[in-house]
C-alpha positions as CSV (number, residue, x, y, z in Angstrom):
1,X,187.0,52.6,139.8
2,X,185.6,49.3,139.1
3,X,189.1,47.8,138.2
4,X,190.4,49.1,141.4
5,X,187.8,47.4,143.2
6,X,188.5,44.3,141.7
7,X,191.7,44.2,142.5
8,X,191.3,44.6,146.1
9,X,189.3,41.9,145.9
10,X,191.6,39.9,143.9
11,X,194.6,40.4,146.4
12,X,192.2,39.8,149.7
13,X,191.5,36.4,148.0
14,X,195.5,35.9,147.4
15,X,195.0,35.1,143.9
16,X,197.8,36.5,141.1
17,X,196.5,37.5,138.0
18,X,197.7,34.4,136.4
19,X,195.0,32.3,138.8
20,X,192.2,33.8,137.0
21,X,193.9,34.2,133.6
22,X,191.6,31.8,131.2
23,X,190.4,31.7,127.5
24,X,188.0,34.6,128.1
25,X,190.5,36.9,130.0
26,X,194.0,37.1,129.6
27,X,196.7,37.7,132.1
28,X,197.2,40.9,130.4
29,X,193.8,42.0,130.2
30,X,193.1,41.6,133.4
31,X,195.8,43.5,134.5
32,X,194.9,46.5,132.1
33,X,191.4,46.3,133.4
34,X,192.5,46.5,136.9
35,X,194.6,49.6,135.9
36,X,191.9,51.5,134.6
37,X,193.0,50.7,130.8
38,X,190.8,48.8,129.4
39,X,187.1,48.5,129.6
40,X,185.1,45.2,130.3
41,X,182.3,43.9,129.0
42,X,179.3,43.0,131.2
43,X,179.8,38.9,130.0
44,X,183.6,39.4,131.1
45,X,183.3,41.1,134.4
46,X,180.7,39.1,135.6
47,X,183.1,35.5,134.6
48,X,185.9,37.6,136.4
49,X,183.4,37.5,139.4
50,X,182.6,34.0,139.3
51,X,186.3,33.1,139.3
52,X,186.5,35.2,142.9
53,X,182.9,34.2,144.4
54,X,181.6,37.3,144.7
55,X,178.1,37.9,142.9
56,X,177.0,41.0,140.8
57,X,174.9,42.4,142.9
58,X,178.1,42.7,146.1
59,X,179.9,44.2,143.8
60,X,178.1,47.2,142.4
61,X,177.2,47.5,145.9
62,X,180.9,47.8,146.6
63,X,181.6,50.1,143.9
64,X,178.7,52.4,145.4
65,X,180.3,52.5,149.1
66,X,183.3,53.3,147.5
67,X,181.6,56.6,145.2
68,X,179.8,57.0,148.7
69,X,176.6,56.3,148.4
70,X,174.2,55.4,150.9
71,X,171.6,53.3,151.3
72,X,168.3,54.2,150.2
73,X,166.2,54.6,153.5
74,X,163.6,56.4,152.8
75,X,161.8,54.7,150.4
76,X,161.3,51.3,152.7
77,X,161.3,50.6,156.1
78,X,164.8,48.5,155.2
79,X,167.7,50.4,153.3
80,X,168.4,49.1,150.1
81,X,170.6,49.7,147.8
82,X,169.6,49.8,143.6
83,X,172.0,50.4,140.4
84,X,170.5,53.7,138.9
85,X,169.8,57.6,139.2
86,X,166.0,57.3,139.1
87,X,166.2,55.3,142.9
88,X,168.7,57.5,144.2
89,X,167.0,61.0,143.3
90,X,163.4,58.9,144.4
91,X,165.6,58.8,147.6
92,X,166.4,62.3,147.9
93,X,163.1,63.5,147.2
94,X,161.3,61.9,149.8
95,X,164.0,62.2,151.7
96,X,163.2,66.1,151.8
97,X,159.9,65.1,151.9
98,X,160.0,63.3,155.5
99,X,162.0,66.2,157.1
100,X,159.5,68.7,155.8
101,X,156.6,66.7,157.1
102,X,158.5,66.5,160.4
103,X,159.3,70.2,160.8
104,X,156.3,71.3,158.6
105,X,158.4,74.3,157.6
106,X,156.3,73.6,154.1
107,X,157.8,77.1,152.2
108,X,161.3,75.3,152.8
109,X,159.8,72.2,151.1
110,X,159.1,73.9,148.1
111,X,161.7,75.5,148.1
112,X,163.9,71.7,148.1
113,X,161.4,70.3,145.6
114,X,162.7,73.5,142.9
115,X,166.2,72.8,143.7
116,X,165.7,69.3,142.8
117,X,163.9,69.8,139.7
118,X,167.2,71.7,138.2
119,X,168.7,68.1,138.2
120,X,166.9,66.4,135.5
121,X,167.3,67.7,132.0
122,X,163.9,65.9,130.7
123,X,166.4,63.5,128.5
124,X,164.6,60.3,129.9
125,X,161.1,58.8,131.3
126,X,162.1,58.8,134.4
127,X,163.7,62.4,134.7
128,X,160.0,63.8,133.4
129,X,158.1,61.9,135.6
130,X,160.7,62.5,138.5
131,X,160.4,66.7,137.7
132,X,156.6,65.9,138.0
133,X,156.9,64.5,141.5
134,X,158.5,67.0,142.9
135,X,155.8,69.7,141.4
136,X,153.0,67.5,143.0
137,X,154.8,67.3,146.5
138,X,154.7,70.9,145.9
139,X,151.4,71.6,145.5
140,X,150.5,69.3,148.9
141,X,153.0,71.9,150.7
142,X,151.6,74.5,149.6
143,X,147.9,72.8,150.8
144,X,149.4,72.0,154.0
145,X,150.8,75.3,154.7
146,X,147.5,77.9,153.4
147,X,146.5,74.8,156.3
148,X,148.7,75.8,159.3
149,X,147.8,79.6,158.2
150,X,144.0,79.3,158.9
151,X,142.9,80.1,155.0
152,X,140.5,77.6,153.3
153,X,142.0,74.5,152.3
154,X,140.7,73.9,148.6
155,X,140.7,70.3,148.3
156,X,139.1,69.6,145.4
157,X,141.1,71.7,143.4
158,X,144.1,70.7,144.3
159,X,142.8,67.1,143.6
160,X,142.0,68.2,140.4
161,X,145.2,69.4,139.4
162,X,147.5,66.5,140.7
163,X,144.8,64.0,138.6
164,X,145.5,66.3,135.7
165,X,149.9,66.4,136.0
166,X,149.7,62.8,137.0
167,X,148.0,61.4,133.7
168,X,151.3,60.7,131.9
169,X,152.8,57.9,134.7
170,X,148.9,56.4,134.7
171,X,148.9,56.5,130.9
172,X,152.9,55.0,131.2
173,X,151.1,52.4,133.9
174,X,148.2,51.3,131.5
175,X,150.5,51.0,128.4
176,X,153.1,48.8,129.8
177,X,152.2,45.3,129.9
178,X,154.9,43.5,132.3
179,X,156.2,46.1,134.5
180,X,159.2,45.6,136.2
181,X,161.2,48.0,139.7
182,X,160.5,51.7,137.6
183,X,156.2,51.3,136.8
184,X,156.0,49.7,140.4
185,X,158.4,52.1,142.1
186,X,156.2,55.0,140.2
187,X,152.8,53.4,141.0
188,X,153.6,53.1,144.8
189,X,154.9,56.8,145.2
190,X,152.8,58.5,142.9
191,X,149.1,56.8,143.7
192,X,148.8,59.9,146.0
193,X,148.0,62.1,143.1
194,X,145.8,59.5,141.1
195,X,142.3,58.7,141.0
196,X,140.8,56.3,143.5
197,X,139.9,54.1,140.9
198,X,142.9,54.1,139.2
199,X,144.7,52.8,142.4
200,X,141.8,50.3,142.5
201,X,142.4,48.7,139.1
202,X,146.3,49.0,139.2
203,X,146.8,47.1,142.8
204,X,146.5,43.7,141.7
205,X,149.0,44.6,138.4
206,X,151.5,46.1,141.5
207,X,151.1,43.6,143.9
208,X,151.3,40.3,141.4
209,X,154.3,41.7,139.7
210,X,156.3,41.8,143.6
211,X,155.3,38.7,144.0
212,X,156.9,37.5,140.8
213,X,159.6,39.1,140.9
214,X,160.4,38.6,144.7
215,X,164.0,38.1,144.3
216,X,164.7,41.2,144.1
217,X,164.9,42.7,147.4
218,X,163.5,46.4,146.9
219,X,160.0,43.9,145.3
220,X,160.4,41.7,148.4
221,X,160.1,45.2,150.6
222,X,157.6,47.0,148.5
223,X,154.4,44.1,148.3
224,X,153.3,45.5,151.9
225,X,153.9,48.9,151.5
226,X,151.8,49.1,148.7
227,X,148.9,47.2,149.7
228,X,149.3,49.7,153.2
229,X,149.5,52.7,151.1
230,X,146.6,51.9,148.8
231,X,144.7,51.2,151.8
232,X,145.2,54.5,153.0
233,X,144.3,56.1,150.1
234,X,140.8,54.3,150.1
235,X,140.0,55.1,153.6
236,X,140.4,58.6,153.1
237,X,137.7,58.2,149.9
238,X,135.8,55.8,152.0
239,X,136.1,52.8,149.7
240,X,136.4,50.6,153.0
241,X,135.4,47.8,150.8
242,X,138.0,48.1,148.5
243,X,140.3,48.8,151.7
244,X,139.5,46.0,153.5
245,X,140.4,43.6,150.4
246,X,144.0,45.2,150.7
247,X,144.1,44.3,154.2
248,X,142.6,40.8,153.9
249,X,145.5,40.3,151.1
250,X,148.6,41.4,152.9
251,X,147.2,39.3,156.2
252,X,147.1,36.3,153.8
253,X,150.8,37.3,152.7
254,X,152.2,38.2,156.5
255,X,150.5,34.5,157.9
256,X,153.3,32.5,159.2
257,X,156.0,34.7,157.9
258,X,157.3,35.7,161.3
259,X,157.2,39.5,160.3
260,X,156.3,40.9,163.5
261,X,156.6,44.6,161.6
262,X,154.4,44.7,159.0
263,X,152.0,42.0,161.2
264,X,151.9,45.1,163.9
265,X,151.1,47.6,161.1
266,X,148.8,45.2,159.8
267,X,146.6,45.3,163.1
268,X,147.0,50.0,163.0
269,X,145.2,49.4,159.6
270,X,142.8,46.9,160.6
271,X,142.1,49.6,163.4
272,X,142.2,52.5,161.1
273,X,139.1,51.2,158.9
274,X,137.4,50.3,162.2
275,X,137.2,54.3,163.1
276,X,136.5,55.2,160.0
277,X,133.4,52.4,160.2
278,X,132.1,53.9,162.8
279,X,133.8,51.6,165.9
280,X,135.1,54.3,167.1
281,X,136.5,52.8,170.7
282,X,137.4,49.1,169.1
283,X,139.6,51.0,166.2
284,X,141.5,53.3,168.4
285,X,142.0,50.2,171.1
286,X,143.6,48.5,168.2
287,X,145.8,51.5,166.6
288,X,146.9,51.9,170.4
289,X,147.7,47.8,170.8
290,X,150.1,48.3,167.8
291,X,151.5,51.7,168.7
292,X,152.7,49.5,172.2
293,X,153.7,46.9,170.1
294,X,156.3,48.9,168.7
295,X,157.1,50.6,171.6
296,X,157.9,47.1,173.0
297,X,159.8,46.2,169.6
298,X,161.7,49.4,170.5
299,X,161.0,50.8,167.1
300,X,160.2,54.1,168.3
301,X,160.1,55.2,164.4
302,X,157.4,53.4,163.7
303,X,155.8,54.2,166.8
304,X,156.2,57.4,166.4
305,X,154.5,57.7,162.9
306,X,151.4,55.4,163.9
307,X,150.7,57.9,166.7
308,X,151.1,60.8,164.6
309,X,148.6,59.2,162.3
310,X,146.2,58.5,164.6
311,X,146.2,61.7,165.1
312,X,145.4,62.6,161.7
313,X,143.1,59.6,161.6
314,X,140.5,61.2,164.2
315,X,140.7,64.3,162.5
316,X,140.2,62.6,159.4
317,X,137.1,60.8,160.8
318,X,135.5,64.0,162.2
319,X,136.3,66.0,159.1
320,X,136.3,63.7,156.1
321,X,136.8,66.4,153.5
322,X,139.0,68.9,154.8
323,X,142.1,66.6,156.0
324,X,143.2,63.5,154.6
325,X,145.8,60.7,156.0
326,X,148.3,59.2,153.6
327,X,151.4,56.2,154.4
């Protein structure tokens, strides 16, 4: 596939074979590579791409399009795409995930989660710790739907129980010293199931490494998300200190950025810890200000999820041990 690709490049360029025959790639070779063969080396193929202008990164996402896949969009707020099977079964599962929330048919859920779990054969890291994901989501179905059947919800149980699965990614997330996409990808979608603390001390490691590596466009995306979604988590604990750090960092990141999105979510948060607080009637008048926001925006998405949340969030403040609010 990738030689076919290249060569479609190659000829909507107009270049022969001979105009980007050189010392490291013969005429020959190129043409064998095109044909399927020969393989290439990664230093070859990425000189062949050099010679045509197009970088790395547009190509693998070309040779993607062309297996058909999509863009990962639920994950982020912005599609992405990302080289590997750990991202695009990440993908599915919450993919599942946000349609089961949605219709709250939670038995189906669970039912998705099992089906996934026959896809990783425990050979690698990630296909352990993505099998584990799906059993936690599991166990939150389940929760949710003894929920919608009026039996007892038995919340510290089932906190118990996703601490205890989830010790391998925290151990994974204490033992690796410069983490790269995979530990932040794993703390960001798996904090739901870890301690508060835990998310306390592993923020600033999350956060920092985004911000280091913010080239990369799924780190660019992520810095807010997980400064949102561990303040979410801390609410529902009532560390309001510790939440209101997150939200005095990401304001500090969003000032003069012209990022009217996560500014607006920025102002649901800051409105969120004012109900929880105890300012009842200034919180919700500021989850409402950025619920219209959007609606003015005309991201009804977004709209649609803060007002579902604020939902929750009332609940949440009336009942603080019996229904919690996650993003």
């Amino acid at each position: 596939m990738e030689g076919k690709i290249f060569r479609e490049l190659r000829k909507d360029r107009g270049l022969s074979l001979q105009d980007l025959a050189d010392e490291i790639n013969s005429r020959s070779f190129i043409s064998k590579f095109e044909k399927g063969d020969s393989k290439i080396s990664f230093h070859r193929l990425e000189h062949l791409l050099e010679r045509l202008n197009v970088s790395m990164e547009e190509f693998l996402y070309l040779r993607a399009k062309a297996r058909g896949d999509e863009p990962y969009e639920y994950l982020s707020d912005r599609p992405f795409y990302m080289t590997g099977q750990f991202t695009y079964y990440l993908n599915q599962i919450f993919k599942y995930n946000r349609k089961t929330n949605e219709s709250r048919d939670f038995a189906r859920g669970i039912q998705q989660m099992d089906a996934l779990k026959k896809n990783f054969n425990h050979q690698t890291q990630g296909d352990e710790f993505l099998f584990l994901l799906c059993q936690l989501l599991s166990l939150n179905y389940q929760l949710n739907d003894d929920r919608d059947q009026g039996k007892t919800a038995a919340i510290d149980e089932l906190f118990a129980e996703l601490h205890q699965l989830s010790k391998p990614v925290v151990n994974h997330l204490y033992n690796v010293e410069n983490w790269g996409v995979f530990e932040v990808q794993i703390f960001r979608f798996f904090q739901f199931s870890f301690p508060v603390e835990t998310v306390h001390q592993l923020l600033r490691t999350a956060v920092s490494r985004t911000q280091k590596e913010a080239g990369i466009q799924i780190m660019q995306q992520m810095k807010f998300e997980l400064l949102f979604g561990s303040c979410s988590t801390f609410i529902n604990f009532r560390k309001l200190t510790w939440a209101k750090e997150a939200l005095a960092e990401a304001e500090t990141l969003l000032y003069d950025q012209g990022d009217l999105l996560n500014n607006t979510k920025l102002l649901f948060y800051q409105g969120w810890v004012k109900i929880i607080s105890g300012s009842l009637e200034t919180g919700k008048q500021n989850c409402e200000q950025a619920i219209s926001i959007f609606r003015i925006l005309k991201q009804p998405g977004s709209q649609q999820a803060c007002e579902e949340m604020l939902r929750g969030i009332l609940i949440n403040q009336e009942n603080p041990n019996n229904w919690f609010v996650f993003s």
